[in-house]
VMD Tcl script that draws the C-alpha trace (Angstrom):
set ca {
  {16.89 103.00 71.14}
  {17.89 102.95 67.52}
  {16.86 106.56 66.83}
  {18.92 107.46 69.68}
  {22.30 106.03 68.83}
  {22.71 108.54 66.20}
  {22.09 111.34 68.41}
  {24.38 110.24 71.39}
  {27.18 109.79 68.69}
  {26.62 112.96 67.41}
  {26.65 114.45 70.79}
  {29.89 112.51 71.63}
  {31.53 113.56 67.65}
  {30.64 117.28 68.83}
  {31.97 116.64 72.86}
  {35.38 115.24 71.17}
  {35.56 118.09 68.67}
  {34.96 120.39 71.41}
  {38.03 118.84 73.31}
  {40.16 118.83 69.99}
  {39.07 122.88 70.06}
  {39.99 123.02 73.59}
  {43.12 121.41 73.31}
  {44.23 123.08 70.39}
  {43.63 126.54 72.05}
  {45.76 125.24 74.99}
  {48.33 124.24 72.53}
  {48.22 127.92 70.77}
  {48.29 129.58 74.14}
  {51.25 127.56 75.34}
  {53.05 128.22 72.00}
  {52.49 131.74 72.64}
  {53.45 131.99 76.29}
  {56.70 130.09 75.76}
  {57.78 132.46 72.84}
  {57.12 135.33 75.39}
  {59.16 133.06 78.31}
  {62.11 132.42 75.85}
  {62.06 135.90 75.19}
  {62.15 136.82 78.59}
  {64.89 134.72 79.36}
  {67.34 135.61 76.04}
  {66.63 139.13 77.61}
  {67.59 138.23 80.76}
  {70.70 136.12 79.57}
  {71.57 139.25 77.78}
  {70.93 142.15 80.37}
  {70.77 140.75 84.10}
  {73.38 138.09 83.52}
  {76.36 140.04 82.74}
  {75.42 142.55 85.78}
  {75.05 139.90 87.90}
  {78.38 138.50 87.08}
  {80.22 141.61 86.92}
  {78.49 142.01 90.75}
  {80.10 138.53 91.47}
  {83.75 139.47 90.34}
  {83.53 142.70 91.95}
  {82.15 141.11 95.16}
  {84.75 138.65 95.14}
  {87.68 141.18 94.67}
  {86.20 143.17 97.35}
  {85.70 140.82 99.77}
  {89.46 140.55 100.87}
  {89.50 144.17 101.84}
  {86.04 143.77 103.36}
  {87.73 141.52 106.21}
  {90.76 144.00 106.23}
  {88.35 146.73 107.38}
  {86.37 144.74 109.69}
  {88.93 143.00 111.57}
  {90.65 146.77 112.02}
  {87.37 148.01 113.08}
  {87.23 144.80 115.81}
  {90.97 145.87 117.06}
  {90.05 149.45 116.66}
  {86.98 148.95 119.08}
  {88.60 146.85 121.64}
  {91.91 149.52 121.72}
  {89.30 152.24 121.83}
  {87.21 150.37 124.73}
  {90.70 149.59 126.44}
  {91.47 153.57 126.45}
  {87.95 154.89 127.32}
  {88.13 152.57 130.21}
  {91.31 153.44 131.26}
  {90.38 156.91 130.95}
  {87.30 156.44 133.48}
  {89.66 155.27 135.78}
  {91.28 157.95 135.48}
  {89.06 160.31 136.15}
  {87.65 158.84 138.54}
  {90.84 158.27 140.57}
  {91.12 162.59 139.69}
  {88.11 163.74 141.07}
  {88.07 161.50 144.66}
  {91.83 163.22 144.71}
  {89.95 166.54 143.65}
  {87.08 165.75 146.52}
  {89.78 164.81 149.41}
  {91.83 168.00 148.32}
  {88.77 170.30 148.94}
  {87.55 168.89 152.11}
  {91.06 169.32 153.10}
  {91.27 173.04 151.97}
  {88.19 173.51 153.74}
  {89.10 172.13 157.16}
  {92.50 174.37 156.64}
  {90.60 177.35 155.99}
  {87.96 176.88 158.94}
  {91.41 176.00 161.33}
  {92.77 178.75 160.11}
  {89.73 181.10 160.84}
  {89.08 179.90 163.88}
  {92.99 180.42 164.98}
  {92.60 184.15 163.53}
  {89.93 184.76 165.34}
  {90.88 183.56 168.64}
  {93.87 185.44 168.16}
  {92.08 188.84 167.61}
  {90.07 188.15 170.61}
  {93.12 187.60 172.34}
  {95.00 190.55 170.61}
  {91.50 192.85 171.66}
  {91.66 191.62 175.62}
  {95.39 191.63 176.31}
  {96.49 194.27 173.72}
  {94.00 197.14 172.93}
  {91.57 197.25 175.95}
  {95.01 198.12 178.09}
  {96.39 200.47 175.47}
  {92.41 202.25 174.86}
  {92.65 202.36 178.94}
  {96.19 204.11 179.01}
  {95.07 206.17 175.83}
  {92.19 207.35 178.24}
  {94.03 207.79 181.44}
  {96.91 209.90 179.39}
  {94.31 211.88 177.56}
  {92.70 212.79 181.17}
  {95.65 213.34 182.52}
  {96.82 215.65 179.42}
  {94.03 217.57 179.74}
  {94.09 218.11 183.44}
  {97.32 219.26 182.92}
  {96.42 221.19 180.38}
  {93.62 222.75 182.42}
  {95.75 223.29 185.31}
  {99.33 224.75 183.10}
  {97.24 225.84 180.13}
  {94.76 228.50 181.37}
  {97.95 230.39 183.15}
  {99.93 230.13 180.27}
  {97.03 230.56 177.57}
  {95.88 234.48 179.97}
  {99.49 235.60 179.36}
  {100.18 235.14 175.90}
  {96.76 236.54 175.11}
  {97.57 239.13 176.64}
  {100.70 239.86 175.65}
  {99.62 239.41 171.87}
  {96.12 240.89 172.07}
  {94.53 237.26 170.39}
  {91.72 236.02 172.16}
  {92.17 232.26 173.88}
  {91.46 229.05 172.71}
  {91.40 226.37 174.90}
  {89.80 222.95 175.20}
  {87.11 221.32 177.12}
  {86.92 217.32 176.85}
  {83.59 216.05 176.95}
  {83.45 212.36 176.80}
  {83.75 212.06 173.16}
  {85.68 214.53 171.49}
  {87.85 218.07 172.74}
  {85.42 221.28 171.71}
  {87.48 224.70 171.74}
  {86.45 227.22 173.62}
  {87.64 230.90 172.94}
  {87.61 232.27 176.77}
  {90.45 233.47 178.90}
}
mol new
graphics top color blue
foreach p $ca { graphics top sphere $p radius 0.5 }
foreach p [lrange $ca 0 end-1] q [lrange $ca 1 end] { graphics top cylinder $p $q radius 0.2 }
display resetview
């Protein structure tokens, strides 16, 4: 065990050196990294800081008018809510007056058609299927008449004037003339 001893202490020097190596790296590395954070951080204390407070002065001198324009939105929304409901009412209320004065127009109009044209069918039977009758009884009797005074009448003056006679014949739609004495 004797010639051992000096190797495990050896072993243990070079294990403790190896910490000491370790630790000292650590210690380097640390340095370093804390030189880069302070760095950082002077930066930031130089750069972000005074935006960030300029941001806090401006968001405190803002924030006044900030509730200004949201409570006016809030009242302007509930006037403007108030007024679009009043105006549905409105309308509303227009076109059922609207829909009640059409049907009514309509049932006017259809009386009112319906009284014209009873009264043309009464204005056809009692007014111009009597007068059409007399029209026809006068013209038949006309041209009887005519037949009966005309022919006599018609022979003499062509004869006195040497112009041939024209007379009538009714047929059942219209008088033809007839040159014949």
């Amino acid at each position: 065990m004797d010639k051992l001893t000096p190797v495990f202490i050896f072993l243990t020097g070079l294990a403790v050196m190896l910490q000491a190596g370790i630790l000292l790296a650590m210690y380097l590395a640390m340095r370093k990294s804390t030189m880069l954070m302070e760095n950082l951080a002077t930066e930031v204390k130089t750069k972000v800081l005074p935006t960030i407070l300029e941001a806090e002065s401006l968001m405190t001198s803002i924030r006044p008018k900030i509730e200004v324009i949201t409570e006016n939105l809030q009242d302007s929304t509930t006037v403007l809510r108030d007024q679009v409901e009043r105006m549905d009412a409105t309308v509303k209320d227009a076109v059922d007056r609207g829909r009640l004065q059409i049907i009514r127009a309509d049932e006017l109009l259809t009386r009112t058609l319906d009284r014209v044209e009873q009264t043309s069918d009464m204005v056809h039977e009692t007014v111009i299927s009597p007068v059409r009758q007399l029209s026809g009884l006068i013209h038949g009797l006309t041209v009887g008449l005519e037949f009966l005074f005309g022919a006599a009448a018609a022979k003499t003056a062509a004869a006195k004037s040497g112009v041939p006679c024209l007379r009538t014949r009714c047929s059942s739609r219209k008088a033809l003339p007839i040159f014949d004495c």
